[in-house]
Residue, then its C-alpha position, 0 to 999 in steps of 0.5 A: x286840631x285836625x278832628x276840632x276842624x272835621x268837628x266843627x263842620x260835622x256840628x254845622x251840616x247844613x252850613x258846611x252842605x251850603x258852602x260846599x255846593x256853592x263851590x261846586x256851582x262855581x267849578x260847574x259853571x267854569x267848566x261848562x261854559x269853557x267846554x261849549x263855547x270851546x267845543x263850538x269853536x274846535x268843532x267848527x274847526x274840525x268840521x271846516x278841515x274836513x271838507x277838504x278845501x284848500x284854498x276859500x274864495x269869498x266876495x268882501x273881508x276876510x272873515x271866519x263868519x261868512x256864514x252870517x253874509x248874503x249870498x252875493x257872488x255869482x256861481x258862473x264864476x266857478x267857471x273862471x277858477x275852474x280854468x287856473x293854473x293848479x286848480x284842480x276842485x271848485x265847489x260853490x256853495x251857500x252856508x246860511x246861519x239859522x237860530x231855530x230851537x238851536x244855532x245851526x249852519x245849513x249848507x247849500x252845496x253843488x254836490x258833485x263838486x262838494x263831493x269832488x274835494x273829499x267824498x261823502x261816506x254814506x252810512x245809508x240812502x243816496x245822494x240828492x234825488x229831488x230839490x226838496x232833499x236833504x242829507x244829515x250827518x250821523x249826529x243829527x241822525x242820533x236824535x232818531x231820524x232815519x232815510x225817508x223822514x221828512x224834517x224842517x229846514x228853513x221852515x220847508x219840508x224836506x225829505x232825508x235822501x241819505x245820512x253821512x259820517x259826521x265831519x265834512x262843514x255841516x250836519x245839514x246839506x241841501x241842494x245850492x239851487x234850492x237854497x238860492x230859490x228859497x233865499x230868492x237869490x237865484x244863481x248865486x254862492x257865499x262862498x267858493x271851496x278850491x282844492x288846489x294842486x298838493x304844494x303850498x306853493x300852488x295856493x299863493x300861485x292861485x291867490x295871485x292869479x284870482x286877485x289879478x282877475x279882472x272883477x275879482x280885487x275885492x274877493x277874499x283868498x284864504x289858504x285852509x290854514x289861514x282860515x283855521x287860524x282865524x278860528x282861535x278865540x283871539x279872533x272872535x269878537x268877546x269870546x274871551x270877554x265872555x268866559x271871563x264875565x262867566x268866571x268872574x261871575x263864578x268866583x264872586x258867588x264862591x267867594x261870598x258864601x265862603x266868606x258868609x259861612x266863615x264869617x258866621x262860624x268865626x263868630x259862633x266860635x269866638x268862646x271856642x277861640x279864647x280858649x284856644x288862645x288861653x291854651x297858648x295857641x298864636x294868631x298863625x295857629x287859628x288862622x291855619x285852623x279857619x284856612x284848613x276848614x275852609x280847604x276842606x269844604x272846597x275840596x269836597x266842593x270841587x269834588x262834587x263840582x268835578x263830577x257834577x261837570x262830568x254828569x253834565x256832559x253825560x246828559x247832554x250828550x244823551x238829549x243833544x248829541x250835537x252838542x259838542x261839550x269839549x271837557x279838557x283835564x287843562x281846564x279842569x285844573x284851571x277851575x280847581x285852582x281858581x275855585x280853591x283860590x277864590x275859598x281861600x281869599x273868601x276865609x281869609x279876613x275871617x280868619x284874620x278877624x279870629x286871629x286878632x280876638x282878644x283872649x279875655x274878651x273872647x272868654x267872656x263872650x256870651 
C-alpha cells in the first residue's frame, strides 16, 4: 500500500509539486509574519529595558505608544523631579515615530542625562559635537555607514558623530534642542526617564510624590515594569487580529489546494478504487491510503516551508539588519500542526467521497 501511495505522487509530479508548495507558502507565511510582528514588539521591549530607566513621566494616558504623541510637557520640569526624594537621574527626551522608506523612532535626547541612566558604549566617534549630529547604533551602522557620513533624518542632513553598541531605545539619537527646533516646539519633551533609588519601594514613593505636585495630576507615572508589561500583544490594538487574519488566510490557501488536488486524484483514480475495493480493501483502508498520501505531501510541505522560513530570515538579515525577525521552535511547531491540520481536514471529504464509491460502478468507470 505504501509503494501504491509514494506511486501515486510520483505519476502526478507536477500536482504533487503544486500542492506540496502551497503547503509550504502556508508554513512561510505563519512563521514569517509571527516573527516580524513578534520581533518588533520584543525588540521594543528589549530596547526599552536597555536605557536604563526606572520610573516614565509622560504628560496624558498611560500609553506604550508615546512615541506617536506631540511633544507637549515643558523640559524645565526635569528641574522639579530632579529635586525628589530617591531621585537620583531625570533625562528629557522627544521620541518621534517617522515612516520613511522604513517605520523607525528617532530620539531626541539630553544627552548628558540620557547617558547618566546607563552610559553610551562607543564602538567609534564622539558624543555630540554640533546640533546637526547624530549617533547610530551598531545595527544602522551594518548597512555601511561609518563616523563622518552625512545621513537623513527627518529629512535634514545630519553628520554621524559616533556609532554605539545596539540596545539603549533607539538606533538613531539627535540632540533634544534640535528635535524641538525642527518640530517648531522649542523647550519641550514627550517624555521624561528617572532612575530612581534601588528598591522598589522608592518608585511608588516617587509616583506619589509627582502626582501630588501641583500641575503634574494629569501626568502619567510608570515603573519599568509596568510599561514593559503593556508591550504584550494583549495590549496593542489588533496585534492579535492580525496574526490571525495572517493565518486564517494561510490555512484557507493550504486547504484548498489540497482539497483541489485530492479531489482531482480521487476522480482519476475511481477505476483504481474499485479494484481496491473488489480486492476486499473496506472503506477505512481507502480512507487511510488518501489520508497518508495527503500526509506525505504536507510533510514534504512543511519541510520546504521550514527551511524556505529559515532562508528568509537569512536574507533579511543580510539587506535589513535592522530587522528583527524573531523565529522561535514554539512557533515553528505552532505552523506544522496547523498546517498538517488544515491538509488533512483538506483530503478528508475526498477521501470520504472515495471510500463510499461503489465497487461495480467504480469498475465500470471510464
Amino acid at each position: 500500500m505504501n509503494k501504491l501511495i509514494v506511486g501515486n505522487l510520483v505519476h502526478r509530479p507536477l500536482r504533487s509539486l503544486i500542492s506540496a508548495l502551497a503547503v509550504a507558502i502556508e508554513v512561510i507565511m505563519i512563521l514569517s509574519i509571527a516573527a516580524i510582528m513578534y520581533g518588533i514588539l520584543n525588540g521594543n521591549r528589549t530596547q526599552t529595558s536597555g536605557v536604563g530607566w526606572d520610573v516614565l513621566v509622560h504628560p496624558g494616558a498611560a500609553s506604550a505608544l508615546m512615541n506617536t504623541s506631540a511633544a507637549s510637557a515643558d523640559v524645565r520640569i526635569a528641574d522639579i523631579l530632579r529635586k525628589m526624594p530617591h531621585v537620583q537621574v531625570v533625562s528629557p527626551v522627544n521620541v518621534k515615530l517617522t515612516l520613511g522608506t522604513s517605520v523607525e523612532n528617532i530620539n531626541g535626547i539630553d544627552y548628558d542625562s540620557y547617558n547618566a541612566l546607563k552610559p553610551f558604549v562607543f564602538v567609534s566617534g564622539t558624543p555630540f559635537q554640533r546640533p546637526f549630529d547624530v549617533i547610530i547604533d551598531d545595527l544602522e551602522a551594518a548597512k555601511g555607514l561609518k563616523v563622518g557620513d552625512t545621513m537623513k533624518v527627518l529629512n535634514h542632513d545630519f553628520r554621524i558623530c559616533g556609532i554605539v553598541e545596539r540596545g539603549k531605545g533607539g538606533r538613531k539619537y539627535i540632540p533634544l534642542t534640535t528635535m524641538d527646533q525642527l518640530d517648531g516646539n522649542p523647550g519641550k519633551a514627550s517624555a521624561f526617564y528617572l532612575r530612581t533609588e534601588d528598591s522598589p519601594n522608592f518608585q511608588d514613593a516617587v509616583r506619589s510624590e509627582i502626582l501630588a505636585t501641583d500641575g503634574m495630576q494629569q501626568y502619567s507615572v510608570q515603573t519599568i515594569q509596568e510599561f514593559l508589561a503593556s508591550l504584550t500583544p494583549e495590549h496593542i490594538p489588533a496585534f492579535n487580529i492580525g496574526v490571525r487574519v495572517v493565518i486564517g488566510i494561510a490555512v484557507i490557501i493550504g486547504f484548498m489546494a489540497i482539497f483541489q488536488s485530492m479531489y482531482t486524484a480521487v476522480m482519476e483514480r475511481t477505476r483504481e478504487i474499485g479494484i481496491l475495493k473488489s480486492m476486499g480493501a473496506g472503506r477505512l483502508s481507502i480512507v487511510s491510503v488518501v489520508l497518508r498520501e495527503t500526509g506525505l505531501l504536507a510533510a514534504v510541505g512543511v519541510v520546504i516551508g521550514v527551511a524556505g522560513t529559515y532562508a528568509l530570515r537569512a536574507f533579511l538579515h543580510v539587506r535589513q539588519p535592522t530587522m528583527s525577525f524573531q523565529l522561535t521552535l514554539d512557533w515553528v511547531v505552532r505552523a506544522v500542526v496547523i498546517a498538517m491540520l488544515g491538509a488533512l481536514f483538506g483530503a478528508l471529504y475526498p477521501a470520504l467521497k472515495a471510500a463510499r464509491k461503489d465497487p461495480i460502478d467504480a469498475l465500470s468507470y471510464e
